[in-house]
N, C-alpha and C positions, 0 to 999 in steps of 0.2 A: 350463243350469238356474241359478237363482238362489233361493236360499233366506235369508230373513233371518229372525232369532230371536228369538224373543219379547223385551224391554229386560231386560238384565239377566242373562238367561240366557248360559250358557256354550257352545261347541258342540266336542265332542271326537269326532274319526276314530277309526274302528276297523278295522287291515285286517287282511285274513284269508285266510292262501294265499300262494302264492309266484306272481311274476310276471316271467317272463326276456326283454325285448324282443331282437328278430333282432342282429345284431350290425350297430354304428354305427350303430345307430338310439338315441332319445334319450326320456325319457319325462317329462315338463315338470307338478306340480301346480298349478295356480294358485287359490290361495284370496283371495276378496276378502270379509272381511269388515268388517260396515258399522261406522265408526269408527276402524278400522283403516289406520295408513300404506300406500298402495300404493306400490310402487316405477313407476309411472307419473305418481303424483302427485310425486315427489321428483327424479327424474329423467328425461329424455327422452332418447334418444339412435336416430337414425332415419338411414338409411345411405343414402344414393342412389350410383346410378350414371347417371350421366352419358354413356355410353357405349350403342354398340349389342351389345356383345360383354358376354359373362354373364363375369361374376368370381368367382371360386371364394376364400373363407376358408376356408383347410387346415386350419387348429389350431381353428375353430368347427364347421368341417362343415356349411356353409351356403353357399348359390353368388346372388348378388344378378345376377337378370337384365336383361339390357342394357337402357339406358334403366328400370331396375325401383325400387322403394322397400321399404325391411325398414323395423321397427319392431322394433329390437335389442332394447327394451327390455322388450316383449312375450314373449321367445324365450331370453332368455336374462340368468346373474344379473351383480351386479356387478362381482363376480372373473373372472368369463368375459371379458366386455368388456374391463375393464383389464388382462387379464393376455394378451390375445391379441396377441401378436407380430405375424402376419400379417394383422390389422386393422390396424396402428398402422403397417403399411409400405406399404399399400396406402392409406392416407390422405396419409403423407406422401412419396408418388408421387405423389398427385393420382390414383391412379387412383379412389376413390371417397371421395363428400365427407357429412361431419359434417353433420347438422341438429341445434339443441339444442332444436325444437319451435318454434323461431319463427324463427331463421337460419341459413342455410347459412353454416358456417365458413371461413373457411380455412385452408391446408394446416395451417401451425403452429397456430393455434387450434384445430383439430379434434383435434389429436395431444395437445394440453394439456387438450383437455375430456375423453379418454378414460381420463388419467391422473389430474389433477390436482384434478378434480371427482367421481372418485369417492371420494378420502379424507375430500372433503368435508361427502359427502349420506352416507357409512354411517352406516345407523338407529344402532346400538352406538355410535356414535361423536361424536354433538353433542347439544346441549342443542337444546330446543323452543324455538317462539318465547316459550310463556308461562315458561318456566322463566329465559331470560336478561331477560325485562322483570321478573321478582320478584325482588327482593334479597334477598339470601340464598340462591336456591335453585341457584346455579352458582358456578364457580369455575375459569378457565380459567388457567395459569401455565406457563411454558417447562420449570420443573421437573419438571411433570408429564408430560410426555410422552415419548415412548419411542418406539423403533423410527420414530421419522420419517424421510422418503423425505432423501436427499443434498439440500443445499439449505434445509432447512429447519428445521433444529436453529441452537441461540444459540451464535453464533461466538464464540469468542473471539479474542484479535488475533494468536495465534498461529496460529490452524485458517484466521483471513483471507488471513494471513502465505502460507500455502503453497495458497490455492483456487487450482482453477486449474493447478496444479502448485506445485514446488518453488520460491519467491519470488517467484510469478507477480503474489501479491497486494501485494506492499511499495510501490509507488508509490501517491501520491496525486496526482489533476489537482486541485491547487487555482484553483476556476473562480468563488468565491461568496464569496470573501473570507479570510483568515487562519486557519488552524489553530490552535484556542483553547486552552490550558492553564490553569482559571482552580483556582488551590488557596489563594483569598483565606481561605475558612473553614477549611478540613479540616485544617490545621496540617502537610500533608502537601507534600514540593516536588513540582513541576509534572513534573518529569523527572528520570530516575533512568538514567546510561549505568555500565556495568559499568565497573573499570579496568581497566586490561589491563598485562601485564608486557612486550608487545611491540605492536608498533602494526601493523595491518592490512597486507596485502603484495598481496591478490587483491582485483581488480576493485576498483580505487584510481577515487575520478574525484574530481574539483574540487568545494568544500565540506563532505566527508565530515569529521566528528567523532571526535573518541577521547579518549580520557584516560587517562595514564599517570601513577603519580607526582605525583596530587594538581594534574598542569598540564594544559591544557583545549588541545588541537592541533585543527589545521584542513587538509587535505590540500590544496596548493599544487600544481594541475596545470601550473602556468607552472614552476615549479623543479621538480616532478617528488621532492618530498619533506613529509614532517610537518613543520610550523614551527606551534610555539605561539603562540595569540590574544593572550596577552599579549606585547607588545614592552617593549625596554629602547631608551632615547634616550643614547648618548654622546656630550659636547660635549666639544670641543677648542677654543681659543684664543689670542688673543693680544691684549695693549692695545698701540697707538699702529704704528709703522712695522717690517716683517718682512719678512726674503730669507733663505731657505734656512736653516730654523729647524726645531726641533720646537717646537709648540705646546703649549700651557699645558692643564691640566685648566679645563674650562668658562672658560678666559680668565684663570683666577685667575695663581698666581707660582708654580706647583709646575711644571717642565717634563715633558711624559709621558716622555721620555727618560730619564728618573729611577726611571722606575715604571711603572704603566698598570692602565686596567680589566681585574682578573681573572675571567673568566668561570668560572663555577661547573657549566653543565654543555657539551654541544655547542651549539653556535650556526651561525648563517649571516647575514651581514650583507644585509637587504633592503633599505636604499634609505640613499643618501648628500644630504647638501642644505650650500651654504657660502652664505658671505655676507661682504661686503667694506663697507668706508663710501664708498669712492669705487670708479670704475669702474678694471681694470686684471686684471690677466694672472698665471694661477698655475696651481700643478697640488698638490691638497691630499691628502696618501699619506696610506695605510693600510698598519702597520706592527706588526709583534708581536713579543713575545721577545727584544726589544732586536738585533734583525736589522736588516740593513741595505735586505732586499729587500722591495720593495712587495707587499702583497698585495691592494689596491683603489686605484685612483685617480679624484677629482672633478677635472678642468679646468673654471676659470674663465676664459674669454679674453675680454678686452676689455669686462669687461661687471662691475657689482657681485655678482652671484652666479649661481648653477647647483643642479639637481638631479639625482639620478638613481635611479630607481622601479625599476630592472630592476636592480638589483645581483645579484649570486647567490654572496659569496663565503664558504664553509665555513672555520669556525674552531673548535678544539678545546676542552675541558674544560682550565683551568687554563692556557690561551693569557693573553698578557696582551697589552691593544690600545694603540698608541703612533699618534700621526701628526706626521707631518714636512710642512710647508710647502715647496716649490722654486719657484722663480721668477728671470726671469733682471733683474729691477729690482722695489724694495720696493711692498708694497702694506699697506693703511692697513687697521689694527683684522680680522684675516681670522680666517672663526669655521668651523667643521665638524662637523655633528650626523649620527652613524649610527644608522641605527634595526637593532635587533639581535635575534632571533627564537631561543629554543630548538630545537632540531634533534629530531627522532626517525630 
């Protein structure tokens, strides 16, 4: 029956009596009236089976016969649908497939339409179309909302930090260009890392950052220790002809055997480099504490100079650094620069 009411008029049910349907059986109203949202106009959701064999929905109580069509939307509300377990596992079985009134889905798209489209279309729940084309009359903001499904709340870069699981989220694939910091305006710096009173010990890998003590460290998975970004250059010297000397500070007249660079905190010497005016043969020490025993050596042979990039030798707080020249015949003007890295 269809009855429509006069414009204007209001139309109020009145029931009267008690009414107890047989057990698991289900008692459905449907009112349509005119002007009125339907949930058919809003939403479509039509269930095929593909099969010759009837499928049975336990937790709806409805059996879709083989080869058959329901018209879910007709039979039942929106909380039913989405909240039906045994639809959403029989969809993504493939044993029965999604229509949204114009396409059959697939498997994942039909399990996302029964979930994810209905927090979309509840009447309660969005503006009209004429309500978001009037300015003024909405107002939609990440603040405002509540109880959102996983997924869909504003992350922060901590909550990103761990989707996923515990640090699942910390990488990024830079695929599109440079990871930007720009704090030209804000008066604010771009990057802000904690200090630390002790430097990282787990899940160490090559490039890692820290800061201790106001000095900016970089983790060295070739030496397998912290050496700070900032380096120190110590030169040793000598002017005119040398055999079996200790060398001068930067070349000058003060012999380091007299004295030496005192380091102020731990160090590790990373790379050696000499230089000669003519070509000839040496071996240019590294020497501390006014000791006799070598603790780094550059060889020159036959050649005006050498380097060497792979040093790795550990020297202490209040060490002091000396080098000694040996050679078994003089070599002309011979210089030696260590590059010298704080330790953590």
């Amino acid at each position: 029956m269809v009855y429509t009411p006069p414009a204007g008029n209001n139309v109020n049910f009145t029931f009267i009596g008690d009414y107890t349907p047989p057990a698991g059986d289900r008692v459905h109203l449907f009112l349509n009236i005119n002007g009125g949202k339907q949930m058919t106009e809003m939403w479509k959701v039509i269930i095929k089976n593909n099969y010759v064999s009837d499928y049975l929905i336990e937790d709806l109580g409805i059996s879709v016969s083989g080869t058959g069509i329901i018209n879910f939307h007709d039979q039942f509300t929106y909380d039913e649908i989405a909240g039906s377990d045994d639809l959403r596992t029989a969809i993504s079985e493939s044993n029965l497939v999604v229509n949204d009134g114009t396409t059959d889905l697939s498997t994942t798209s039909g399990v996302d339409y029964l979930t994810l489209e209905n927090i979309y279309h509840l009447e309660d729940n969005y503006y009209d179309k004429t309500e978001l084309e009037t300015s003024g009359q909405s107002q939609v903001h990440w603040e405002n909302l509540t109880d959102v499904p996983p997924g869909m709340e504003g992350n922060t870069l901590d909550v990103a930090y761990d989707e996923g699981g515990p640090g699942e989220g910390r990488a990024i694939t830079v695929d599109a260009g440079a990871v930007k910091f720009d704090a030209t305006v804000s008066g604010y710096a771009p990057l802000e890392l904690t200090e630390l009173s002790t430097m990282p010990v787990s899940g160490l890998a090559g490039g890692q950052l820290g800061i201790k003590d106001g000095i900016l460290y970089t983790y060295d998975s070739t030496r397998s220790k912290w050496l700070s970004v900032q380096r120190m250059f110590l030169s040793f010297g000598r002017r005119g002809q040398t055999k079996n000397q200790y060398l001068n500070y930067s070349a000058g007249t003060l012999t380091s055997n007299n004295s030496g660079y005192r380091l102020a905190r731990n160090a590790t010497i990373v790379s050696m480099t000499g230089q000669l005016d003519t070509s000839g043969s040496c071996d240019v020490r590294v020497r501390k504490n006014d000791g006799a025993s070598n603790i780094a050596t550059l060889n020159i042979s036959s050649s005006v100079g050498n380097s060497d990039v792979t040093a790795n030798t550990d020297v202490s707080a209040d060490d002091y650094l000396q080098s000694y020249l040996e050679s078994a015949s003089k070599v002309e003007d011979p210089m030696l620069v260590i590059e010298v890295a704080w330790r953590e």
